[in-house]
C-alpha positions in Angstrom: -12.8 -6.0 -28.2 -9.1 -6.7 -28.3 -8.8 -10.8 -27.7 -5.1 -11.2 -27.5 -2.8 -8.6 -25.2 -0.1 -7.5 -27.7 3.1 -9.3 -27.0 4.8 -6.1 -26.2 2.0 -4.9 -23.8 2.5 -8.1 -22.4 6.3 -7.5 -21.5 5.3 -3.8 -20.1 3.5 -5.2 -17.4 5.4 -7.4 -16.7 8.0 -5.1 -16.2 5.3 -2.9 -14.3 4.7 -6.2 -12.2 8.1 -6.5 -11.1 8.0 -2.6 -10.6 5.0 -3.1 -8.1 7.3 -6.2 -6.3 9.7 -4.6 -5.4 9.2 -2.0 -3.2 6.4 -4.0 -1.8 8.9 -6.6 -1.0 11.1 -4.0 0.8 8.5 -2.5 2.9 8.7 -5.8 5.1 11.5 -7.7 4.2 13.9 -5.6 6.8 11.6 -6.2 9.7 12.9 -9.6 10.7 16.6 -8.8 10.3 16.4 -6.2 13.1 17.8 -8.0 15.6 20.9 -9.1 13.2 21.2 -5.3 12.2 21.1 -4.4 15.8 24.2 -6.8 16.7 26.5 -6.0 14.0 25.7 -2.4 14.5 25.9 -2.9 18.7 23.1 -0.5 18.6 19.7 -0.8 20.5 16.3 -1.4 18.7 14.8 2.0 18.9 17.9 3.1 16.6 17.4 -0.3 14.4 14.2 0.2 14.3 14.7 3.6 11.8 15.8 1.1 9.2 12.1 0.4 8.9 10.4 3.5 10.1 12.7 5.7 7.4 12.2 3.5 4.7 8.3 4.0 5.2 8.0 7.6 6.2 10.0 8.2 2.9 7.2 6.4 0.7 4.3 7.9 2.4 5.5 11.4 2.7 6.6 11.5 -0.8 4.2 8.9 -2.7 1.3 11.7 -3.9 4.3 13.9 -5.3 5.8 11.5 -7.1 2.5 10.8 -9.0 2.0 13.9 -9.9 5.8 14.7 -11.0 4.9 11.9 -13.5 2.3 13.8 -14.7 4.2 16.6 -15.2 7.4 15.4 -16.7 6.8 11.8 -17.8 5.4 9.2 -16.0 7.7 6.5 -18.3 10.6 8.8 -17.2 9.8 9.2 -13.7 9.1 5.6 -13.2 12.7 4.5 -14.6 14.2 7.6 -12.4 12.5 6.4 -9.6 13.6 2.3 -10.3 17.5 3.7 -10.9 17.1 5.6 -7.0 15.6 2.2 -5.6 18.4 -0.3 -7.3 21.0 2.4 -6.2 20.2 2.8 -2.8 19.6 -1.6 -2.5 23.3 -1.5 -3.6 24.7 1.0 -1.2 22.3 -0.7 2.0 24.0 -3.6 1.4 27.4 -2.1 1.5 26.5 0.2 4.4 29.0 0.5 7.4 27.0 2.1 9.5 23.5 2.2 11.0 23.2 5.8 10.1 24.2 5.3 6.7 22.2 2.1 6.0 19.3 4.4 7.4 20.0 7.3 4.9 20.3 5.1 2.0 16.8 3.3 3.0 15.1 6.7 2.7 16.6 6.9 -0.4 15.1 3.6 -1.4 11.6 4.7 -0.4 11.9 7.8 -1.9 12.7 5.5 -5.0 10.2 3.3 -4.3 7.3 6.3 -4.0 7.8 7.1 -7.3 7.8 3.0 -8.7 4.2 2.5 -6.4 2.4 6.0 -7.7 3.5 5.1 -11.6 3.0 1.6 -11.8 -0.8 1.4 -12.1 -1.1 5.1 -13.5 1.1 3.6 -16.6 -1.8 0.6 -16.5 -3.3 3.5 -19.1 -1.3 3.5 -21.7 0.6 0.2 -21.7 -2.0 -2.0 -21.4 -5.5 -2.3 -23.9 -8.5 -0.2 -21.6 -10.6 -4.0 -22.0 -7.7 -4.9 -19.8 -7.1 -2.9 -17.8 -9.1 -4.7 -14.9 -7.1 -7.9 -15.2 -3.7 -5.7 -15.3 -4.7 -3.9 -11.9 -5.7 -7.1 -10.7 -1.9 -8.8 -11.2 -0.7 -5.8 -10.0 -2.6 -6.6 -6.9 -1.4 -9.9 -6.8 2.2 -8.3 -7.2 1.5 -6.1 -4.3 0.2 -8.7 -2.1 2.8 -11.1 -3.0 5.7 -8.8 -2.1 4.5 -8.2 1.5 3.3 -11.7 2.0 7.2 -13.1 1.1 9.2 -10.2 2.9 9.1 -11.8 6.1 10.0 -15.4 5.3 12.8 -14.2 2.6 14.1 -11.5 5.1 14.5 -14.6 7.2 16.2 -17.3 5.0 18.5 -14.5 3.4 19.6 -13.1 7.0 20.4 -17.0 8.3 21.9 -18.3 5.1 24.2 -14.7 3.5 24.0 -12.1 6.4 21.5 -9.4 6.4 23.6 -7.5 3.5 21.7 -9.8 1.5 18.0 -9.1 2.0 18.8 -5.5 0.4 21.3 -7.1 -2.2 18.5 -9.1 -3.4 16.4 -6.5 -5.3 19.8 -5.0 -7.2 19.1 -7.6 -9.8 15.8 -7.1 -10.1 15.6 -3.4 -10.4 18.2 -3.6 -13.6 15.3 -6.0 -15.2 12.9 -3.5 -14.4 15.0 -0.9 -16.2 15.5 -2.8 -19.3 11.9 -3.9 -19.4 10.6 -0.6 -18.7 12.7 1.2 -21.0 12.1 -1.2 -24.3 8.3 -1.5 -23.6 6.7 1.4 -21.9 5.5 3.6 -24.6 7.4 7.1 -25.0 6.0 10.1 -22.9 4.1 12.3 -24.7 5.5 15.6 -25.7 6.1 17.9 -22.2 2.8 20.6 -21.8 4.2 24.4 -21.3 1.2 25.8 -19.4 0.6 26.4 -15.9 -1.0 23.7 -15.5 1.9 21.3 -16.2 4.4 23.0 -14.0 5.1 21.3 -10.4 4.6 22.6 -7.3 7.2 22.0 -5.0 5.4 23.8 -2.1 2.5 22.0 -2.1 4.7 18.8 -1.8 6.6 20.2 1.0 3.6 21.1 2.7 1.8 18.2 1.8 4.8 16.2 3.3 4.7 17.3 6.5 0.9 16.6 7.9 1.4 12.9 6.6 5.0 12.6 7.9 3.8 13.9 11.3 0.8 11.5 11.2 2.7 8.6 10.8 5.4 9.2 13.3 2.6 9.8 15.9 0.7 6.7 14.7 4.1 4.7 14.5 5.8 6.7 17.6 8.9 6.8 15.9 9.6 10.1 17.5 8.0 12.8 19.7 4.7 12.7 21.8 1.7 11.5 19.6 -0.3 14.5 21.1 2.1 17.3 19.2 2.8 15.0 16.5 -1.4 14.9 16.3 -0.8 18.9 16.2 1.2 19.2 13.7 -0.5 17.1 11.3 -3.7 19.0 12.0 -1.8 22.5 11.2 0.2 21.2 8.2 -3.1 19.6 6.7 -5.0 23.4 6.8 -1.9 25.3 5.7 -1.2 22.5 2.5 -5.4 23.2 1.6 -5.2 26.7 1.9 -2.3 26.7 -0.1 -3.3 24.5 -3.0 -7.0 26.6 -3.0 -4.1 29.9 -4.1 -1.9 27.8 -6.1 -1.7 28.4 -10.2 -0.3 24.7 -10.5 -1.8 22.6 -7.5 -0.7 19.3 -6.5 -3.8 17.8 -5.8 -6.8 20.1 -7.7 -9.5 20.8 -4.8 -12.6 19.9 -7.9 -11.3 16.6 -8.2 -12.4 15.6 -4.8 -15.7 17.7 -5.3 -16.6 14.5 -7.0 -18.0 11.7 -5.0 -16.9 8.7 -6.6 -13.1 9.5 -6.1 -13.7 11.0 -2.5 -15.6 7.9 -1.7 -13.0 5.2 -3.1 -10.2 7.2 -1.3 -12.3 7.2 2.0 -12.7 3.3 1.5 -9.1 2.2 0.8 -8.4 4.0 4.2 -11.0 2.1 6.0 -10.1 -1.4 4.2 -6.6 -0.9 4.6 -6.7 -0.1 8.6 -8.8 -3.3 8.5 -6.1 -5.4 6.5 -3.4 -4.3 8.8 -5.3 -5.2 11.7 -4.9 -8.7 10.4 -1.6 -8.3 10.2 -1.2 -6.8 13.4 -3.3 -9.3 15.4 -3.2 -12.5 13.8 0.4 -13.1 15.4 -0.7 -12.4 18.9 -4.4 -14.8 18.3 -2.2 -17.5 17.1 0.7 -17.7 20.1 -0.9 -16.8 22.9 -4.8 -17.7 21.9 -4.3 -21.0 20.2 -0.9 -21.8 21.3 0.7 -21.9 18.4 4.7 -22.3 17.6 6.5 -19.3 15.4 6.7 -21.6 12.4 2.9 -23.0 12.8 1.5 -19.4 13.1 3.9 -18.6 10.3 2.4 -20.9 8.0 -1.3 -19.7 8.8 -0.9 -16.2 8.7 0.4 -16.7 5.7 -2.7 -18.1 4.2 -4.5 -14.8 3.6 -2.0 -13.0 2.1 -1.8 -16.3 -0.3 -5.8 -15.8 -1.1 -5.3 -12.4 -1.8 -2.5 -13.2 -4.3 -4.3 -15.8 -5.8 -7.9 -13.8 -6.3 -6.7 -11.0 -7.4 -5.8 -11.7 -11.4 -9.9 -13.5 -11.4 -11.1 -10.7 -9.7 -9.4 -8.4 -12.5 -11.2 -10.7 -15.0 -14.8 -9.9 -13.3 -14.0 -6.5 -13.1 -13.6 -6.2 -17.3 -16.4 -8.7 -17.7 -19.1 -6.6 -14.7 -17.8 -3.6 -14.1 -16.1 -2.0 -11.1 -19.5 -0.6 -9.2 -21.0 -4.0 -8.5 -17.5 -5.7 -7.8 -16.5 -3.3 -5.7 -19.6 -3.8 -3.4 -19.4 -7.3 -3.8 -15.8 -7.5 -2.2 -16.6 -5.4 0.8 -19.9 -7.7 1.6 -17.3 -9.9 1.3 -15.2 -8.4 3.8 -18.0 -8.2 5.9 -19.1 -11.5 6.5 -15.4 -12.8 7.3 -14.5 -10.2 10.2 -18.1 -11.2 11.5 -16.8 -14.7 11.9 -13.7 -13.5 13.3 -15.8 -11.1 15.9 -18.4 -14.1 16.9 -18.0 -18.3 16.1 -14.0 -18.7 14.1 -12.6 -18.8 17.7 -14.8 -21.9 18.8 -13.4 -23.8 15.6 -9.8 -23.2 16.3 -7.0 -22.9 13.8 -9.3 -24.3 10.8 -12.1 -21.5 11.9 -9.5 -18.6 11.7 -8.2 -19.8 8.7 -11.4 -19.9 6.7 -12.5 -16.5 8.1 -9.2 -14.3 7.3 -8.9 -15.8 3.6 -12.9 -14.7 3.4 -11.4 -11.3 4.6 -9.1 -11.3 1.8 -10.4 -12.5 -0.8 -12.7 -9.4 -0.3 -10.3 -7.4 0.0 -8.4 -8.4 -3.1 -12.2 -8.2 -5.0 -12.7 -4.6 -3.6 -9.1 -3.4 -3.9 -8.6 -4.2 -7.7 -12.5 -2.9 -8.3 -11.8 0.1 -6.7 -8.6 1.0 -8.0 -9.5 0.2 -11.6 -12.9 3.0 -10.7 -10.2 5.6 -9.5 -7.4 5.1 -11.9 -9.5 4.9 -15.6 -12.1 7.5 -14.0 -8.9 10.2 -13.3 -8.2 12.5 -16.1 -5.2 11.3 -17.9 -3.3 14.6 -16.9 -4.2 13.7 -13.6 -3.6 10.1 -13.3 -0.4 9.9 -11.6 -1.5 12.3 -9.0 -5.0 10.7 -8.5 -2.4 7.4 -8.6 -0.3 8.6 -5.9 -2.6 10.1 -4.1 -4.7 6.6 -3.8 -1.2 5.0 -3.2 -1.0 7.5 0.0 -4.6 6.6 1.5 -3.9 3.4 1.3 -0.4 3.6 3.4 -2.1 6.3 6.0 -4.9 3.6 6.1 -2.0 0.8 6.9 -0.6 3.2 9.2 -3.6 3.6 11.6 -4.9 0.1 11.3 -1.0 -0.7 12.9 -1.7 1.7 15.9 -5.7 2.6 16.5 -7.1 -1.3 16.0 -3.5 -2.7 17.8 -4.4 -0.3 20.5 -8.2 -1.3 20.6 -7.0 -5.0 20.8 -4.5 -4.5 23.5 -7.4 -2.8 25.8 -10.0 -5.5 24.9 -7.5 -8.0 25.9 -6.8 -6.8 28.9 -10.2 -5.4 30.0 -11.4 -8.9 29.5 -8.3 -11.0 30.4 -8.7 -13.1 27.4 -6.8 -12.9 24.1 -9.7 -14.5 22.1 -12.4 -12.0 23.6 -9.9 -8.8 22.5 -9.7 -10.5 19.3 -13.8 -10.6 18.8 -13.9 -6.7 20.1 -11.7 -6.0 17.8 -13.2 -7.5 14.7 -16.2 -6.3 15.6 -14.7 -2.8 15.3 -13.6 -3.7 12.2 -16.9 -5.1 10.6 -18.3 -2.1 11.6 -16.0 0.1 9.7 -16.3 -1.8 6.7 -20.1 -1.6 6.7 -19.1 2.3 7.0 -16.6 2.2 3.6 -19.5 0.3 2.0 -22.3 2.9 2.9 -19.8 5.4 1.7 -19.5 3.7 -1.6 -23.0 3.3 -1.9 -23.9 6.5 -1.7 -21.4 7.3 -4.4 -23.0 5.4 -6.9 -26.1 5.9 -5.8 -25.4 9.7 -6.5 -23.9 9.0 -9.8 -26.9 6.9 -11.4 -29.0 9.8 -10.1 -26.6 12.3 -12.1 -26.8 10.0 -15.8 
C-alpha cells in the first residue's frame, strides 16, 4: 500500500481541488449582489434574477454531457477546455455592460463550469493512488462545501468594498492556476478509441438537455407555468430513453443502471441533496422570524453546518480507505437521520444552541455519506465510463438541490401557515425529511444487500 502521495499527485489534486472551488464558489456567490446588479442595471429582480437562474440551468442541463465528452475525447483535455470557458466568461461578467450580456456570459460560465464539476472527481482515477482515492473525494468534498458555504459572505464583502464587477473578477486568477496546475500534473489522455463506442452523441445530449432544463425551470419558476414545464420534462425524459435504447453511441448506457448499486447511489444523492437544501432553504427563515435572530447572527449559525461539512469530509475520506464505502455510507445517512429527528421534535425547545448541534449532526452525515457514496459510484464505473457515470452523479445531485429548493420550501411554507407557527412548519418539515432519508437508506440497503447475495 502506497504510504506517501507522490509529490506530483499531490499538486494534481490540488489543482483538481481548486477545479472543484470554483464553480462551487460561483453557483452562490451572485446571489447577494442581486440587488446591486439590479440598480446599476435599473432593471427589476425577475430580470436580475437570470444572472443566477442561467448560470445554474447551464450546469445542470449540460453537466452529464460534459462527463461523457471527457470520456470520449480526454477527460485531461476537456477539463482544461472547460476551466479556459469558466476564466473567460469570469473576465467578460465582469466587464459586462449590460444585464443581458452579463446573463449570456454567465451561461457560458456554467457551461464551463459543467465540464470542471463532471471531470474533477472522474480524474480522482488516474491522478491520484486507488488507496487514496477516498481521502481525495473526501477534500474534494470539502472543496465543494467550502465554495458554497463562502459564496454568500464573499459575494457580500466584494460587492460593498470593489462593486459587484468584483465577485466575478475574483475567480480569473484562480482559473489561470488551475490551468497551469492541471496542465503540468494531470497525466496525458490516453490515446483517442475509433470505435462506435467512443464517438459522442450529440442527440442524446440535446435530448437529455431539455427534460432537466424544463424540470428546473418549473422547480425554480424561472419561466412558464410549472404544470407545462412538468409536461415537458415528462415527454423529453421518454423521447431521450427511447432514443438512447436505438442509439449505436449512447450517452448514458441503459445496462449501467440495470445495476443496483449505481441506481441506488444515484437515487440517494437525490434524496440527500433535497434534504441538504432544505437546510439551506429553511434555516434563514427558523432563525429570523423563529428565534429572532439579526442577518449577521443567523449568518454566523447557518454557517456552522456548512463549516462541519468542510471539516469531516477529508476524515471521512480517511475512513472510507481504511472501512470501505458500504458501511460508511450507511453510517452517514443513520447519521443524517438522528439530526433531522432533532430538528423535527426537541432542537426548537433548546434554542439557538439546540439548532446548532442538530444541523452540524445533519452534515456531518451528509459529508460521511456523500464522500462514501461517491467514492462507491466513481471507482465502481468502468473507466470508459467514468466521466459520464461522473456527470451523471454530478446531475442527480443538482436536480436533487433543485427540488429540495421548491418541494420541502413549499412543504414548509404550508406547515407554517396551517399551524401559524414558524417553529411547528419547521418540525413538519424535518419530519418530511427524516423520512426520506430513512427511504435513501433502505434503498441503499437493499443494494448491498443484493450485492453480497450476488458474491
Amino acid at each position: 500500500m502506497t504510504k506517501t502521495m507522490p509529490m506530483t499527485a499531490r499538486w494534481a489534486l490540488g489543482g483538481l481541488s481548486l477545479a472543484m472551488l470554483m464553480p462551487s464558489l460561483d453557483t452562490s456567490i451572485a446571489n447577494t449582489a442581486l440587488p446591486a446588479l439590479s440598480a446599476a442595471f435599473a432593471a427589476p429582480f425577475p430580470q436580475v434574477q437570470w444572472v443566477v437562474l442561467s448560470y445554474l440551468l447551464a450546469v445542470t442541463c449540460l453537466i452529464a454531457g460534459a462527463g461523457r465528452l471527457g470520456d470520449v475525447a480526454g477527460r485531461r483535455r476537456v477539463l482544461l477546455a472547460g476551466t479556459a470557458l469558466f476564466t473567460a466568461a469570469s473576465l467578460v461578467c465582469s466587464l459586462a455592460s449590460t444585464l443581458w450580456v452579463l446573463i449570456a456570459a454567465r451561461a457560458a460560465q456554467g457551461a464551463g463550469a459543467a465540464a470542471m464539476m463532471a471531470l474533477t472527481t472522474a480524474l480522482v482515477g488516474s491522478a491520484v493512488p486507488a488507496d487514496r482515492a477516498g481521502r481525495a473525494i473526501g477534500l474534494l468534498g470539502t472543496m465543494s462545501a467550502a465554495g458554497t458555504a463562502l459564496g454568500p459572505s464573499l459575494g457580500g464583502l466584494l460587492t460593498a468594498a470593489f462593486g459587484w464587477r468584483a465577485i466575478f473578477l475574483v475567480t480569473v486568477p484562480l482559473g489561470l492556476l488551475v490551468l497551469g496546475v492541471a496542465w503540468r500534473t494531470l497525466p496525458a489522455d490516453p490515446p483517442r478509441e475509433r470505435d462506435g463506442q467512443a464517438a459522442l452523441d450529440p442527440v442524446g445530449i440535446l435530448l437529455l438537455a431539455l427534460p432537466v432544463g424544463a424540470y428546473a425551470l418549473a422547480m425554480t419558476g424561472g419561466a412558464g407555468p410549472a404544470p407545462a414545464l412538468l409536461a415537458v420534462a415528462a415527454v423529453g425524459a421518454v423521447l431521450f430513453v427511447r432514443a438512447q435504447a436505438h442509439s449505436p453511441a449512447p450517452l448514458l448506457h441503459v445496462a449501467l443502471f440495470r445495476g443496483r448499486a449505481l441506481g441506488a447511489g444515484l437515487a440517494a444523492t437525490l434524496l440527500v441533496s433535497a434534504v441538504v437544501m432544505a437546510t439551506l432553504v429553511i434555516g434563514p427563515f427558523y432563525l429570523s422570524q423563529g428565534l429572532g435572530l439579526d442577518a449577521a447572527h443567523a449568518g454566523l449559525v447557518l454557517s456552522a453546518g456548512p463549516l462541519a461539512a468542510a471539516v469531516a469530509s477529508v476524515p471521512a475520506g480517511r475512513v472510507v480507505d481504511r472501512w470501505g464505502s458500504g458501511r460508511v455510507t450507511v453510517a452517514g445517512l443513520g447519521g443524517m437521520v438522528v439530526g433531522l429527528s432533532a430538528l423535527s421534535t426537541v432542537a426548537a425547545g433548546f434554542g439557538v444552541a439546540g439548532y446548532m448541534a442538530a444541523i452540524v449532526t445533519v452534515t456531518i452525515g451528509y459529508a460521511f455519506f456523500q464522500v462514501a457514496n461517491n467514492t462507491a459510484i466513481v471507482t465502481g464505473a468502468p473507466d470508459g465510463r467514468r466521466g459520464a457515470v461522473s456527470g451523471v452523479l454530478s446531475l442527480s445531485r443538482n436536480l436533487g438541490l433543485v427540488t429540495g429548493a421548491s418541494v420541502m420550501g413549499s412543504l414548509f411554507a404550508a406547515a407554517s401557515a396551517a399551524l401559524g407557527d414558524v417553529a411547528g412548519g419547521m418540525r413538519v418539515t424535518f419530519a418530511a425529511a427524516a423520512v426520506l432519508i430513512l427511504v435513501a437508506l433502505a434503498v441503499i440497503g437493499h443494494a448491498q444487500a443484493a450485492a453480497r447475495r450476488m458474491a
